[in-house]
C-alpha positions as CSV (number, residue, x, y, z in Angstrom):
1,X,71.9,244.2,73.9
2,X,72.7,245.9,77.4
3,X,74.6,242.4,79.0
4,X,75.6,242.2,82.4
5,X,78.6,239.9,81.9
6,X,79.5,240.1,86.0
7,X,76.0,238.8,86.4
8,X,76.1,236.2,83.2
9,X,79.4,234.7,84.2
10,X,77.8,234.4,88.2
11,X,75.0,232.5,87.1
12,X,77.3,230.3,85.0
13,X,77.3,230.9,81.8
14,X,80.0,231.8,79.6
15,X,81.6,234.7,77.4
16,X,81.6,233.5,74.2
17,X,83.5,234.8,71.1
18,X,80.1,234.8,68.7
19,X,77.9,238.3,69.9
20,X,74.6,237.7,71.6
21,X,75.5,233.5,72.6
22,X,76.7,231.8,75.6
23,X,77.4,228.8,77.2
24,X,76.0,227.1,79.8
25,X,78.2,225.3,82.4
26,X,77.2,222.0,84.0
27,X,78.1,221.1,87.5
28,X,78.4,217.1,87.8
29,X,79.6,217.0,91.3
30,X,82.0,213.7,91.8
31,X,82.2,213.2,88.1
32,X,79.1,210.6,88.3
33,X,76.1,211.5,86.0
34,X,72.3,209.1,85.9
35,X,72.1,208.3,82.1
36,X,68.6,209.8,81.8
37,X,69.8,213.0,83.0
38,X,71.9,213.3,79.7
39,X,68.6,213.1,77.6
40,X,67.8,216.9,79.3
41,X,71.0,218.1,78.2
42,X,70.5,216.7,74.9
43,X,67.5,218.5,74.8
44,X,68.5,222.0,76.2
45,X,71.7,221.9,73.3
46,X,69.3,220.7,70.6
47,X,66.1,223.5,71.1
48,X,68.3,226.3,72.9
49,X,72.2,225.7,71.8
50,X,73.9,224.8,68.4
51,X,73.3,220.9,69.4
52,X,76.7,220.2,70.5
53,X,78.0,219.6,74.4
54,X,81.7,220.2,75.3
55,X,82.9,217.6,78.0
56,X,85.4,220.0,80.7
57,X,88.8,219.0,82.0
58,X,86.9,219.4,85.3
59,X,83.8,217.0,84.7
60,X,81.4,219.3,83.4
61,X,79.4,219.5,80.5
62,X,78.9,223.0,78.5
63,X,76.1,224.0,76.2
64,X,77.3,226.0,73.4
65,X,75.7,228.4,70.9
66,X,72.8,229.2,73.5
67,X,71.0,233.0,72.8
68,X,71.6,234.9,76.0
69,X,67.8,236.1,75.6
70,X,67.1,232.5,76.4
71,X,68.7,232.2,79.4
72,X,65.7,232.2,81.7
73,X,64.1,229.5,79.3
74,X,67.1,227.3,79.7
75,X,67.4,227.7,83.6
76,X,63.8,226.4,83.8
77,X,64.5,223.5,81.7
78,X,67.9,221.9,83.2
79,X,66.4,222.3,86.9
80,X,65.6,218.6,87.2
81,X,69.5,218.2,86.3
82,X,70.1,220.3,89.1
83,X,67.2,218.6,91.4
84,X,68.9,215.3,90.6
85,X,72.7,216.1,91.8
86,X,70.7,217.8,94.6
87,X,73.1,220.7,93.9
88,X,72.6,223.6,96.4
89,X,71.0,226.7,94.9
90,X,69.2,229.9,96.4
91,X,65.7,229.6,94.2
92,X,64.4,227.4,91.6
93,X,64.7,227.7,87.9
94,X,67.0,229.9,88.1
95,X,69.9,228.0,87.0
96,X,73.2,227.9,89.2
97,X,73.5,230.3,91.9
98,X,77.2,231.2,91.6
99,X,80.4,230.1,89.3
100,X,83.2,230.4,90.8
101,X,84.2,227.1,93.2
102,X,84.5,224.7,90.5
103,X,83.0,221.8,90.1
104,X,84.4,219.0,92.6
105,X,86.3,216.4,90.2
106,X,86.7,212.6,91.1
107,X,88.0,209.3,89.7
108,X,85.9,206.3,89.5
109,X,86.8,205.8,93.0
110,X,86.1,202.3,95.0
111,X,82.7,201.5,93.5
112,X,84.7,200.4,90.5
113,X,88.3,200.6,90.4
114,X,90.2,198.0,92.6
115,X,92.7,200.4,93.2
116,X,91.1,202.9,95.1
117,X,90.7,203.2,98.9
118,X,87.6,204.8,99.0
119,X,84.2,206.2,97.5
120,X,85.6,209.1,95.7
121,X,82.2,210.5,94.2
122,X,80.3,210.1,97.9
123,X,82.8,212.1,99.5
124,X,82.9,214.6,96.3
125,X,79.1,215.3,96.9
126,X,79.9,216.1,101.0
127,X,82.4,218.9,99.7
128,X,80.2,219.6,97.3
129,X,77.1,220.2,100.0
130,X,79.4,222.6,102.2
131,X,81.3,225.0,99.8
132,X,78.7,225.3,96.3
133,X,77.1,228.1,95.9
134,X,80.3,230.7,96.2
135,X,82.0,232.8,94.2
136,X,85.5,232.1,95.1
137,X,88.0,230.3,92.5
138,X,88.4,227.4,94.6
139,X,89.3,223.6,92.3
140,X,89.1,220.2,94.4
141,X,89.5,216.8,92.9
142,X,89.4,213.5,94.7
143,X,91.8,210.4,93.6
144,X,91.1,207.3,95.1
145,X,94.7,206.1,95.5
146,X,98.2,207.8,95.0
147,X,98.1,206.6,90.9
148,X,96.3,210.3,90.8
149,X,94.0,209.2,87.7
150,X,92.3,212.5,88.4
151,X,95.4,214.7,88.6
152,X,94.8,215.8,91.8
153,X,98.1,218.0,92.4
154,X,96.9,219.8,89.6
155,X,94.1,221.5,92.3
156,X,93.9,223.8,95.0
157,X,93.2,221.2,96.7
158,X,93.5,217.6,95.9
159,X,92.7,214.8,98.4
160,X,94.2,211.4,97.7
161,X,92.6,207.8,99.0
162,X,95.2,205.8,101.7
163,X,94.4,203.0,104.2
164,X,96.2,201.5,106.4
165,X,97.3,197.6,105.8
166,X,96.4,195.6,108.3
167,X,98.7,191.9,107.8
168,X,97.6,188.7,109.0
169,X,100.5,186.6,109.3
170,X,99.3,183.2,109.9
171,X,97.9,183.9,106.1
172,X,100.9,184.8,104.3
173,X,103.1,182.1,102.1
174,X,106.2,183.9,102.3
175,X,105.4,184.3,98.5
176,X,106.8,188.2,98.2
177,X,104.3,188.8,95.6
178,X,103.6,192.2,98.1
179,X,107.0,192.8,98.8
180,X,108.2,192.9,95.1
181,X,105.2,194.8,94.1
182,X,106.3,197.7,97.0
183,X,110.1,197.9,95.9
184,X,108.8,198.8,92.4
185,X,105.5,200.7,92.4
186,X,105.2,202.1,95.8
187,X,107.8,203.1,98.6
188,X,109.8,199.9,99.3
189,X,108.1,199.6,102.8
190,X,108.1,196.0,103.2
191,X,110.9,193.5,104.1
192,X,111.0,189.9,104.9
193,X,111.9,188.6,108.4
194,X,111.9,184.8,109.6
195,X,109.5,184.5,106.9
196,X,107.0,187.1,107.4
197,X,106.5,190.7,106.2
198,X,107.4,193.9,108.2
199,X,105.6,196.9,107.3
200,X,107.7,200.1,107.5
201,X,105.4,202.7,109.0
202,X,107.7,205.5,108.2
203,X,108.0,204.2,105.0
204,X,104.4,203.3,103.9
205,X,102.4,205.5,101.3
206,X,99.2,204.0,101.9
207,X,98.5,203.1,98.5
208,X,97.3,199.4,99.5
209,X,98.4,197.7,96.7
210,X,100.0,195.0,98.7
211,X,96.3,194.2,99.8
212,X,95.6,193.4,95.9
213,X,98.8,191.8,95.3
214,X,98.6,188.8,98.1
215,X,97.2,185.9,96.8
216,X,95.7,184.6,100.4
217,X,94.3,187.7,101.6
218,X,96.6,188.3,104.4
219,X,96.3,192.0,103.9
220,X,93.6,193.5,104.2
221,X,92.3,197.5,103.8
222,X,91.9,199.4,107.4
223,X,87.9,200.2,108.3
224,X,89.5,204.0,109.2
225,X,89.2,206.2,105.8
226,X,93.0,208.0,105.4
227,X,93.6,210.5,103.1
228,X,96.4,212.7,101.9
229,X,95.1,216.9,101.6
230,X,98.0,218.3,98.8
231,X,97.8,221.7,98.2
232,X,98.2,224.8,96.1
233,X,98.5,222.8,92.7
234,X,98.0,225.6,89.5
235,X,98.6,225.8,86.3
236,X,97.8,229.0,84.1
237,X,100.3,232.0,82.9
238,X,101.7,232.5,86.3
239,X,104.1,229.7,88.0
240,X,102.4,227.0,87.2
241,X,103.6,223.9,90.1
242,X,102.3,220.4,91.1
243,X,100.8,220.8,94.6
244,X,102.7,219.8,97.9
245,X,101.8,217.5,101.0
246,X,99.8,219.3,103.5
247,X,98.8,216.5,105.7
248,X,98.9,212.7,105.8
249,X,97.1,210.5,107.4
250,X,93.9,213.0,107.9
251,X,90.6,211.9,107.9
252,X,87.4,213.1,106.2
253,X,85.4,215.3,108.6
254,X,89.0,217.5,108.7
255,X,89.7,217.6,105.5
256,X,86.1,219.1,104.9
257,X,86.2,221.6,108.2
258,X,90.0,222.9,106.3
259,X,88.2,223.7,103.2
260,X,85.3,225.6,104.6
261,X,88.1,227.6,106.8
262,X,89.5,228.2,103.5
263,X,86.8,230.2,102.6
264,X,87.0,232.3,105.4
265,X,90.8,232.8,104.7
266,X,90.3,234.3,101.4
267,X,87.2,236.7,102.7
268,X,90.2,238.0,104.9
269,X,93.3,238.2,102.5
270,X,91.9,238.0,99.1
271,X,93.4,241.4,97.0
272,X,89.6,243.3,96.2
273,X,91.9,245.2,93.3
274,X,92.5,242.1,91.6
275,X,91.3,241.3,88.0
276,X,87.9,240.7,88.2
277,X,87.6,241.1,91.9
278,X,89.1,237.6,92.1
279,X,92.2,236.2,93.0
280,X,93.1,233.0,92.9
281,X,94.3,231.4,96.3
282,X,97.3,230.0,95.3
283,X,98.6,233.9,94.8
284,X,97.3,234.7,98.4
285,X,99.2,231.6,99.8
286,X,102.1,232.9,97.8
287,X,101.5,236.5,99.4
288,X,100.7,235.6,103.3
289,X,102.6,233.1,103.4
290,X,102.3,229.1,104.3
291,X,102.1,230.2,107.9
292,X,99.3,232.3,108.0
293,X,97.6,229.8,105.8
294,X,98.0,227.0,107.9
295,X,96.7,228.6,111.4
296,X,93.7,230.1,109.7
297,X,92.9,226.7,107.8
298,X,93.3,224.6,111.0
299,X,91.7,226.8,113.4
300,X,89.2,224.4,115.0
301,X,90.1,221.3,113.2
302,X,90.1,218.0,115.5
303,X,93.3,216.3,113.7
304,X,93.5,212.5,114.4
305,X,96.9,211.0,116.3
306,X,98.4,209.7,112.8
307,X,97.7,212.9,111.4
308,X,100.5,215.1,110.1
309,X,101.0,218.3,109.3
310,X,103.8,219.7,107.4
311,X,105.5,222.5,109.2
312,X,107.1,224.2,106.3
313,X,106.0,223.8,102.3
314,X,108.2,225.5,99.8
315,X,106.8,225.4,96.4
């Protein structure tokens, strides 16, 4: 069989060790999946795979031991999968229109988990909307708080939940049930004066755990969404490293305008030579430099007055 592997892989299936099968990669954008969509992917594995489904580090699902002469079969059957995540793709039944952004990864985020500071699956799906279908190997993952439960320095880019705690003093006891909590699990930004807490701006993460700590809701979350945009996280052969700050205190539409720029960064910088024809942008960073990152990234990006920027990362 004459296979165009360039072509398989693009559409996203998988090279697979076992001649003549492949796998089928799922995008579940956000990490949130209906239940009844699972019952089409039960039935694509059981009449076109070898009946099992590997769950991905990044959220995904992949069908293994499909017959690549079936491919067109399969792409016909998991389009209401694809109609449901309302993922973005260039005709119908024709399976996914590109491979190489990755799926956008999520925690629970605030629909659940008291932790978190925001919906991490809605804003997931934005992202989602803007950078799907493409080819570059771009990863983003979304934590709703700075506990990282999605291991979002891992990514190219990972975008962590903050808020700003907003303190009404004629609530608060004097109990230091946030103040404790800060010193030990947070950044110590709280201190006690005449009986009241100071919040140390400077000092203040944005985690809002104070906010679940106080027993007589004298904190309270801010109604502006913050987040922290790290960047450059990898792991692989090659230097592996935890991503770095980029910006704190930026706010959504930014953070989405950065990534699309992104895009247009690696069209300009990206080594054609490279394995594959792809090269991952943590190497380009690495070869233009943080500079040249950050004024292509920013160009036309609106940054809010709490916003900033570092002006030098080292990794």
């Amino acid at each position: 069989m004459d296979i165009n592997t360039k072509l398989l892989k693009k559409n996203a299936y998988r090279i697979t060790k076992k001649r003549g099968k492949t796998a089928i990669r799922i995008r579940v954008p956000g990490g949130h999946i209906e239940a009844k969509y699972l019952a089409v992917l039960q039935e694509v594995a059981e009449t076109y795979g070898d009946g099992n489904i590997h769950i991905s580090i990044r959220q995904g699902f992949e069908l293994t031991g499909i017959d690549i002469a079936k491919i067109p079969e399969v792409n016909k059957m998991i389009q209401p999968v694809i109609d449901g995540f309302k993922i973005n793709q260039i005709s119908p039944n024709t399976g996914y229109s590109a491979a190489g952004t990755r799926n956008v990864s999520a925690c629970i985020g605030s629909n659940v988990c008291p932790f978190a500071n925001y919906n991490t699956t809605e804003f997931a799906k934005k992202i989602e909307k803007e950078i799907f279908p493409n080819d570059y190997h771009v990863k983003v993952a979304l934590t709703g708080c700075p506990n990282d439960c999605i291991k979002a320095r891992m990514q190219d880019f990972g975008i962590i939940g903050m808020t700003e705690p907003q303190y009404e003093s004629y609530r608060c006891i004097s109990c230091k049930s946030c103040l404790t909590n800060c010193k030990l699990r947070a950044g110590d930004a709280l201190k006690m004066e005449n009986y009241k807490i100071v919040r140390d701006r400077d000092k203040c993460i944005g985690c809002g755990e104070c906010i679940g700590k106080c027993p007589t809701s004298a904190w309270s979350r801010s109604n502006e969404k913050y987040y922290k945009l790290v960047i450059m996280g990898r792991t692989g052969k090659k230097k592996p490293r935890l991503a770095k700050d980029f910006i704190t205190w930026v706010d959504e539409e930014s953070i989405i305008k950065i990534i699309k720029n992104t895009y247009s960064y690696i069209e300009k910088y990206m080594d054609v030579d490279a394995p594959g024809g792809k090269e991952h942008i943590g190497y380009i960073v690495d070869r233009t430099g943080y500079p040249v990152f950050k004024e292509w990234v920013l160009k036309d990006v609106n940054l809010g007055e709490k916003a900033k920027v570092e002006e030098f990362i080292n990794w």
